[in-house]
C-alpha positions as CSV (number, residue, x, y, z in Angstrom):
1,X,-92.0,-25.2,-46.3
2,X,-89.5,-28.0,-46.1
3,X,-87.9,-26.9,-49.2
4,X,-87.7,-23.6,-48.0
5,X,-86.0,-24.4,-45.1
6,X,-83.4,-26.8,-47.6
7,X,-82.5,-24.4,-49.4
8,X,-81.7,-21.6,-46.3
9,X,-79.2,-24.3,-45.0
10,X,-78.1,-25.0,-48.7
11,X,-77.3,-21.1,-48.6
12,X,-75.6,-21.2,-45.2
13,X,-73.2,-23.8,-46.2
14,X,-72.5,-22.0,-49.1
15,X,-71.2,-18.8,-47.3
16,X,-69.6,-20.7,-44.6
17,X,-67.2,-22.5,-47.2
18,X,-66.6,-19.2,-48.8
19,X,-65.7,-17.3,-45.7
20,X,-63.2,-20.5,-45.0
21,X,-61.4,-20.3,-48.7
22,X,-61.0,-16.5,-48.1
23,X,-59.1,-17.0,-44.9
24,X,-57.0,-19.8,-46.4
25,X,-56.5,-17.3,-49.4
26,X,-55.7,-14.4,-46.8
27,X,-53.6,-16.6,-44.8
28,X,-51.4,-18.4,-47.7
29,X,-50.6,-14.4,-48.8
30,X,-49.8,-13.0,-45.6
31,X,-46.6,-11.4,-46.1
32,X,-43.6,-13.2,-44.6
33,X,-42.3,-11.8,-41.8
34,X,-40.2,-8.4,-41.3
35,X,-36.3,-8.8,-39.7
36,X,-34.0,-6.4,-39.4
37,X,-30.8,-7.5,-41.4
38,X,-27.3,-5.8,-41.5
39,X,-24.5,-5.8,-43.8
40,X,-20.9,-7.0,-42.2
41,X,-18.4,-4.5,-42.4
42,X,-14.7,-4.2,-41.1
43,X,-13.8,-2.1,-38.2
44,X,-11.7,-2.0,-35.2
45,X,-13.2,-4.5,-32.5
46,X,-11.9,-4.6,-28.8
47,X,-13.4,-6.4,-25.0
48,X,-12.8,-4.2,-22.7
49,X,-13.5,-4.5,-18.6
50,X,-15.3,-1.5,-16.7
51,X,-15.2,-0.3,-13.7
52,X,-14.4,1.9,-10.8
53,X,-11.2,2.9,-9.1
54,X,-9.7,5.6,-7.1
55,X,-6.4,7.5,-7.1
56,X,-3.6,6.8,-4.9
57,X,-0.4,9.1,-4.9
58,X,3.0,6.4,-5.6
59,X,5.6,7.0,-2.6
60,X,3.5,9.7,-0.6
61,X,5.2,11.1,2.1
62,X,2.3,11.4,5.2
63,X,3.9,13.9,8.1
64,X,2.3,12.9,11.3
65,X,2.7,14.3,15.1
66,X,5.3,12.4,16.9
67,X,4.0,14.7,20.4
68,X,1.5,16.0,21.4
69,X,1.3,19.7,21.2
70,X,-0.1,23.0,18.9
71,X,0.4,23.9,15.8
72,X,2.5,26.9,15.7
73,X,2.8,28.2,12.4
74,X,2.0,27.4,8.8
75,X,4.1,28.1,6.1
76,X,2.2,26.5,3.2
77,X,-1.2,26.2,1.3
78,X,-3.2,22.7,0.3
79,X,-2.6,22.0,-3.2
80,X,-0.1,24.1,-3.8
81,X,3.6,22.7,-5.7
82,X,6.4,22.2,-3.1
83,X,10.3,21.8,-3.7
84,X,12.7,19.6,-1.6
85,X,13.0,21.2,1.8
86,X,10.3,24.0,1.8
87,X,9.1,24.7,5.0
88,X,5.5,23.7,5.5
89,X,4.5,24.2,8.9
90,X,6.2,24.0,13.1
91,X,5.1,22.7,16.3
92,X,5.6,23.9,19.8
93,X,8.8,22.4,20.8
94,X,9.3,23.9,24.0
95,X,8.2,20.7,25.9
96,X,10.9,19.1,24.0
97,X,13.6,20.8,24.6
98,X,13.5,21.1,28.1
99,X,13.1,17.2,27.9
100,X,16.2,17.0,25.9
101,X,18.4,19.5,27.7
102,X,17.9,17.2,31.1
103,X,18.0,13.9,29.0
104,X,21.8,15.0,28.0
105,X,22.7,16.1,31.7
106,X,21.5,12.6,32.7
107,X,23.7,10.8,29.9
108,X,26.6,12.9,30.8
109,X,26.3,12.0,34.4
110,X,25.6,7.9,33.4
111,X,28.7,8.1,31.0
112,X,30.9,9.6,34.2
113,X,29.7,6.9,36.3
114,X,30.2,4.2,33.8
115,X,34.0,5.5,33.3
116,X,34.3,5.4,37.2
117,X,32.8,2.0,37.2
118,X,35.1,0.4,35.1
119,X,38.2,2.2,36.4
120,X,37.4,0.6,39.6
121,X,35.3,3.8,41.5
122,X,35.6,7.0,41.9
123,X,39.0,8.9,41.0
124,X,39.7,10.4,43.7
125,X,38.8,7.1,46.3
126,X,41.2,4.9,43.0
127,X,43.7,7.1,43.8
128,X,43.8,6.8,47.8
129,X,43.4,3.0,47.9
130,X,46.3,2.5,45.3
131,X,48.6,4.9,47.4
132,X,47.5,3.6,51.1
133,X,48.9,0.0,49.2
134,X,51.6,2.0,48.0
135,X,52.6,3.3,51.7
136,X,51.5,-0.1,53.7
137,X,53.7,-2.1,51.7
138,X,56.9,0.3,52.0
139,X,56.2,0.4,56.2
140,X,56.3,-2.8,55.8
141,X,59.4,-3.2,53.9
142,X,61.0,-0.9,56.1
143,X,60.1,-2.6,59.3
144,X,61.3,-5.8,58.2
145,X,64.5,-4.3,57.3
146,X,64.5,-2.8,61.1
147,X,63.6,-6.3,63.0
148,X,66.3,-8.0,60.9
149,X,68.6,-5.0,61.9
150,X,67.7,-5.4,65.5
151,X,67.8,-8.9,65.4
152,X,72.2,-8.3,65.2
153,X,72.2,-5.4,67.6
154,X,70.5,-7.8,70.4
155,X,73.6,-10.4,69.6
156,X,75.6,-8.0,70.2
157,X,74.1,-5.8,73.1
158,X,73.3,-3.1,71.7
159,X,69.9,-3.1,71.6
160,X,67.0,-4.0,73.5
161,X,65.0,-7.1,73.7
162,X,62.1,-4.8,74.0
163,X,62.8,-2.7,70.8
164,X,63.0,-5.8,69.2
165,X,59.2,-6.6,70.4
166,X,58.0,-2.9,69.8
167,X,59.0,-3.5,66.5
168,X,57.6,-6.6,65.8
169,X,54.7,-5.0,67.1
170,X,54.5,-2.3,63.9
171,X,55.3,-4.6,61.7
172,X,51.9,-6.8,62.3
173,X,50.1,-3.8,62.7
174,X,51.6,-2.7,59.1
175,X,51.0,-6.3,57.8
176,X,47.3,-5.7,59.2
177,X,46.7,-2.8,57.4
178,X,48.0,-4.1,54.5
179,X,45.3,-7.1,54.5
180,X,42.8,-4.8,54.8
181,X,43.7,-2.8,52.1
182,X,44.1,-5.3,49.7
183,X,40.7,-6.6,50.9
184,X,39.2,-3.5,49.8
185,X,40.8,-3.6,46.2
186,X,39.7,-7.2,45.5
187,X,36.0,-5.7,47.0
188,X,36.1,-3.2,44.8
189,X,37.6,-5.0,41.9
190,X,34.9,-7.5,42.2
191,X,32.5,-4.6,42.3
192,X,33.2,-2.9,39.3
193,X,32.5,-5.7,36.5
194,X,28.5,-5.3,38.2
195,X,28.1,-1.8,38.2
196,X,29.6,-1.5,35.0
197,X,27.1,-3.4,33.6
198,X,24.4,-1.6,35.5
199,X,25.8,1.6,34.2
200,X,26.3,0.8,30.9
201,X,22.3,-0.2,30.5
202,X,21.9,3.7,32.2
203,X,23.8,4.9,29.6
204,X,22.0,3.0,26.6
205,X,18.9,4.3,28.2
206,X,19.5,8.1,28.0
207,X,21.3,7.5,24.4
208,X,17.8,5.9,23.1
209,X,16.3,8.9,25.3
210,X,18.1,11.3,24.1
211,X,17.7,10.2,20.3
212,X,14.0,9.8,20.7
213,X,13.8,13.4,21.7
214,X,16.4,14.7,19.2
215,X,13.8,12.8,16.2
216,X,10.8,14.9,17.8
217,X,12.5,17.9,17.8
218,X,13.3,17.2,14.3
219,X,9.7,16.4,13.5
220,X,8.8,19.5,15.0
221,X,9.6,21.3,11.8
222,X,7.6,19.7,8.7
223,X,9.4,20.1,5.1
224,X,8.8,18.5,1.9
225,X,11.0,15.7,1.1
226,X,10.4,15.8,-2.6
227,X,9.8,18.1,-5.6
228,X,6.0,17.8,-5.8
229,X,2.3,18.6,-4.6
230,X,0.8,19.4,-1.4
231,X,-2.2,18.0,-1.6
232,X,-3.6,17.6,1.7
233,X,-2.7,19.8,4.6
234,X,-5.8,19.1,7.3
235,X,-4.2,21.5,10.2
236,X,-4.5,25.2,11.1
237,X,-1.9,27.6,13.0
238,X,-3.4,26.8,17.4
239,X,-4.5,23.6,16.5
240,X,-3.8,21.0,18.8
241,X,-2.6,17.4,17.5
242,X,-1.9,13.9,19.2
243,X,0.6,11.4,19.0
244,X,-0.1,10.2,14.7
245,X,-2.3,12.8,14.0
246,X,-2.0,13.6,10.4
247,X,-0.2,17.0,9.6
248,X,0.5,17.2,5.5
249,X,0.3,14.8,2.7
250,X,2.7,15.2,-0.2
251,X,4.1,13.5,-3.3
252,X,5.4,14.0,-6.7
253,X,1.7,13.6,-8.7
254,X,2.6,13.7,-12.5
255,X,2.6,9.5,-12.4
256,X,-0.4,8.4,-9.8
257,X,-1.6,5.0,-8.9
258,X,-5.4,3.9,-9.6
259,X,-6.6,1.1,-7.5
260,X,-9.6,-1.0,-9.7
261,X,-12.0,-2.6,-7.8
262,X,-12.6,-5.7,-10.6
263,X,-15.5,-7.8,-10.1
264,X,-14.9,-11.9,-9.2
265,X,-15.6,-13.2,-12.7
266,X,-12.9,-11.2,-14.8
267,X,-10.4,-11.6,-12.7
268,X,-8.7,-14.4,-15.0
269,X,-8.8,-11.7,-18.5
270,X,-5.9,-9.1,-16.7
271,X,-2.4,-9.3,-17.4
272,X,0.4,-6.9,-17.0
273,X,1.1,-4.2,-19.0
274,X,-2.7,-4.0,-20.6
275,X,-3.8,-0.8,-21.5
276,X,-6.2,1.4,-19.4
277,X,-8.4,4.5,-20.1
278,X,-9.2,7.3,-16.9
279,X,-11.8,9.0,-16.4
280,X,-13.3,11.8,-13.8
281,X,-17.1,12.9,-13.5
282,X,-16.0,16.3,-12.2
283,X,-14.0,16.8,-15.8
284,X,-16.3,15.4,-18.3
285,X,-14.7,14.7,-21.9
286,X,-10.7,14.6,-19.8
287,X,-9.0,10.9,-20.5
288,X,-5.9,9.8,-18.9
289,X,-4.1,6.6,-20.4
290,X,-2.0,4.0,-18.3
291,X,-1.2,0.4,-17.8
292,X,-2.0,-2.1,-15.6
293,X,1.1,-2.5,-12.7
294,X,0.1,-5.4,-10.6
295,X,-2.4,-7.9,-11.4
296,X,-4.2,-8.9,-8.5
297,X,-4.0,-12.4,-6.7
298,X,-7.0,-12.7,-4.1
299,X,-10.6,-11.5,-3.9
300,X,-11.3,-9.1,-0.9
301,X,-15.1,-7.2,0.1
302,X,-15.7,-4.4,-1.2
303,X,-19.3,-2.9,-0.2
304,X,-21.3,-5.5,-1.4
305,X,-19.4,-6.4,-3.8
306,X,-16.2,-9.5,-4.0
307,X,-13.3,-7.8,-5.5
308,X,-9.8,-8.0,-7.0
309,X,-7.9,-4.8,-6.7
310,X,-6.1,-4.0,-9.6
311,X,-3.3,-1.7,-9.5
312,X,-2.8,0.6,-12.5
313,X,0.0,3.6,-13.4
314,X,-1.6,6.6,-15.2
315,X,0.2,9.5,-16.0
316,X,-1.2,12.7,-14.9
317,X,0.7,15.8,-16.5
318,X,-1.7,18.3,-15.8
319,X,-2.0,17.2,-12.3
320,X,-5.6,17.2,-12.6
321,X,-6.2,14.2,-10.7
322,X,-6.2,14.1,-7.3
323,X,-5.8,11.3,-4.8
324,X,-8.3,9.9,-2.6
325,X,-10.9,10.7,-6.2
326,X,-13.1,8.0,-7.5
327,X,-12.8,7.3,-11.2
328,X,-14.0,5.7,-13.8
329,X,-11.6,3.3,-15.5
330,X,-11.7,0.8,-18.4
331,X,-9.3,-1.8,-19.0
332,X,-8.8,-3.2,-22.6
333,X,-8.4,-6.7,-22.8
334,X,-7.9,-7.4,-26.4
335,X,-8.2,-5.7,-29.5
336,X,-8.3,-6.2,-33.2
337,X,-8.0,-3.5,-36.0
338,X,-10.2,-4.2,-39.4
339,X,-11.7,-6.6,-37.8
340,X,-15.0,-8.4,-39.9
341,X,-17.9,-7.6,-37.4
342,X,-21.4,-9.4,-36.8
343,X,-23.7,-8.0,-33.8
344,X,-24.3,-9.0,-30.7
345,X,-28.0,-9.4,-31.6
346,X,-27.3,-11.6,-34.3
347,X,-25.4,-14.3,-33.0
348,X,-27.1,-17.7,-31.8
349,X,-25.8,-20.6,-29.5
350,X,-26.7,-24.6,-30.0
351,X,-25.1,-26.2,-27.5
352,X,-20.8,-24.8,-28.1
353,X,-21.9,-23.6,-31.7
354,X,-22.4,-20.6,-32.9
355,X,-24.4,-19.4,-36.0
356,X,-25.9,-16.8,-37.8
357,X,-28.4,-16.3,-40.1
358,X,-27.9,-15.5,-43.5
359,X,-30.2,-13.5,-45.7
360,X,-30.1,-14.8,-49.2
361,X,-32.7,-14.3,-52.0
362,X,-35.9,-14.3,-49.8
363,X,-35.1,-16.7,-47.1
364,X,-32.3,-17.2,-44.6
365,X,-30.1,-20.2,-44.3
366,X,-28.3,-21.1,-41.0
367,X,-24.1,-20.9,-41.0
368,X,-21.7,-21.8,-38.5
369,X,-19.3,-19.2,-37.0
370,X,-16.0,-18.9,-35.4
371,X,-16.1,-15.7,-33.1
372,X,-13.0,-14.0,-31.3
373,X,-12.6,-10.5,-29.5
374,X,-16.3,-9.8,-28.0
375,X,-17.1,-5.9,-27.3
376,X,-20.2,-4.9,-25.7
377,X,-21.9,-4.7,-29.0
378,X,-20.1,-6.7,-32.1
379,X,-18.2,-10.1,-32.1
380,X,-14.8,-10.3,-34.5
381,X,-15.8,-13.1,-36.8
382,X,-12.7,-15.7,-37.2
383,X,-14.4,-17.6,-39.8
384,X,-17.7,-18.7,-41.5
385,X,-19.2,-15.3,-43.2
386,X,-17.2,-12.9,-45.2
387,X,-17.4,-8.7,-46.1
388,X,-20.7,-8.2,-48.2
389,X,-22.5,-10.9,-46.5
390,X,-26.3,-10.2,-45.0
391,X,-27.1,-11.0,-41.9
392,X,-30.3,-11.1,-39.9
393,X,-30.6,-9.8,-36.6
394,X,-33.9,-11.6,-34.9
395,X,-34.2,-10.1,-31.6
396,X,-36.8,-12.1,-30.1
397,X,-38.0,-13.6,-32.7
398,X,-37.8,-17.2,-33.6
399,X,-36.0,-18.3,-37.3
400,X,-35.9,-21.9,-39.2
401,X,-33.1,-22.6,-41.7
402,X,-34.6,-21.6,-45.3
403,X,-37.4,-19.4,-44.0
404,X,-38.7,-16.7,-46.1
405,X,-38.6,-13.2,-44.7
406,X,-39.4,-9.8,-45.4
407,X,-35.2,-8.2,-44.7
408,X,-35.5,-4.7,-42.8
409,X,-32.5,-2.3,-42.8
410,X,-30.9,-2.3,-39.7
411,X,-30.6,1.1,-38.0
């Protein structure tokens, strides 16, 4: 019995240690691992930025109400082309020009009073004043020349003492009057620098009153200023607008502005002049090329978002884009033509190195590269593999210098 039992465990043992060499044996020949691996090729390379914009006309001219009033008539249709001086729509004036008619009867009437004021008063009260002088002084003359006259006739008898007093008499009265009169002129001498003054402010008053109406009665009557596109004309004949309301929107469109709303981070990879691709949802497969104008110098909110706002020139022959549209826009950064690509996917980072892995034979050895223009899916290698070489792209999984592996085509 105790043999029997001796040899049951003999046989146990026996079958464990086999089952132990064939999973060693299974093990040491599992196949090495599959990686995908890729063949470097040349071809053009570029980093580009993406994002979202929207179209701004250059040197729009925005017609707004400068009264309040209706609409009266209008001559025009939104979107339509418009030439230098075509009529596009009129306001009720009438208001106007009753304002204006009595704003030029009151500047007349302030530049007659200024012209009074500074020739000393009215003409006709001038006139008097300067010939009651006139006359007081020649009575007076006259008089003196009597009393000296009857000053001799007394000597010699033959006239009066009392003439002599009657006409001494006149001639204080005359010398009275003449007092008084020159009183008045030095009053109204005096007078005249102060409402000259006063008068002359009247008179700059209803100028800038009249000119202020004159410019509403011009506004009255909207025309295009330039050779170009309605393209926004928000009122109807009887509406009724205020004081800025918007009337018509126009501007020459063949060369539009987009505004780019660039994220924080990339703000220090635009430059002048770079290029940039347009394009609209509502035309699928339609591009429209520019360059960046004006590079931007602060951040600003946008949504939820920290901005820069890029301004770009795009020309727009067709006139198929329209402002106030968002867009889709991508600037390109850098480029390089022929360039010797790796992927993305294939590129590691220890520390500031780069490497690859290599396929070669059965096993992959570590290299060191020198990358340059980055695009959303290659890197431009600068230096460390060549054309031909074999590269493996991991993806998650983890490689050792000399490893064997089992290469997979890359898709």
């Amino acid at each position: 019995m105790a043999q029997t039992n001796k040899k049951q465990k003999s046989v146990v043992l026996v079958l464990a240690a086999a089952v132990v060499v064939v999973v060693v044996l299974v093990a040491v020949r599992r196949p090495p691992p599959a990686v995908s691996v890729v063949d470097l090729k040349r071809e053009d390379v570029s980093q580009t930025i993406s994002s979202n914009g929207k179209v701004e006309p250059i040197d729009s001219f925005v017609a707004r109400a400068e009264f309040p009033t209706f609409v009266s008539k209008v001559a025009a249709v939104e979107g339509q082309a418009v030439h230098r001086g075509q009529l596009i729509l009129t306001l009720d004036a009438s208001d106007v020009q009753s304002q204006l008619a009595q704003a030029r009867a009151d500047l007349i009437s302030a530049q007659a009073g200024l012209r009074n004021a500074r020739a000393g008063g009215a003409p006709g009260d001038v006139a008097q004043l300067k010939a009651d002088l006139i006359q007081a002084r020649a009575d007076i003359a006259s008089l003196e020349r009597t009393q000296k006259a009857l000053a001799g006739l007394v000597a010699s008898q033959a006239a009066t003492q009392d003439e002599v007093s009657r006409n001494q008499t006149d001639l204080d009265k005359a010398k009275a009057r003449l007092q008084s009169l020159e009183q008045r002129q030095a009053a109204a001498d005096q007078a005249a620098g102060t409402d000259a003054e006063q008068m002359q402010l009247r008179v700059n008053q209803d100028q800038a009153q009249v000119a202020s109406l004159q410019e509403k009665l011009r506004s009255a009557t909207v025309t295009s200023p330039v050779d170009g596109t309605l393209y926004s004309l928000p009122v109807h004949a009887g509406d009724y607008v205020k004081v800025g309301d918007e009337l018509a929107d126009m501007a020459n469109l063949h060369r539009v502005q987009v505004r780019v709303y660039v994220d924080e981070p990339d703000m220090g990879l635009l430059s002048p002049s770079q290029t940039v691709q347009v394009t609209w949802d509502a035309l699928p497969g339609r591009m429209w090329s520019g360059t960046t104008a004006q590079v931007p110098k602060q951040v600003v909110p946008h949504g939820m978002r920290s901005v820069a706002e890029l301004l770009c020139l795009v020309n727009n022959d067709k006139l198929e884009l329209l402002p106030n549209t968002n867009v889709n826009v991508k600037v390109l950064i850098r480029e390089s033509k022929n360039a010797l690509v790796v992927p993305r996917g294939a590129v590691r980072e220890d520390g500031n190195q780069r490497y690859v892995f290599v396929f070669e034979g059965d096993v992959v050895k570590r290299r060191n590269v020198t990358l340059g223009v980055a695009s959303a899916s290659n890197y431009q290698v600068l230096a460390g593999l060549s054309t031909g070489d074999r590269v493996a792209v991991p993806q998650d999984r983890t490689l050792r210098d000399g490893m064997n592996i089992r290469p997979q085509e890359a898709n």
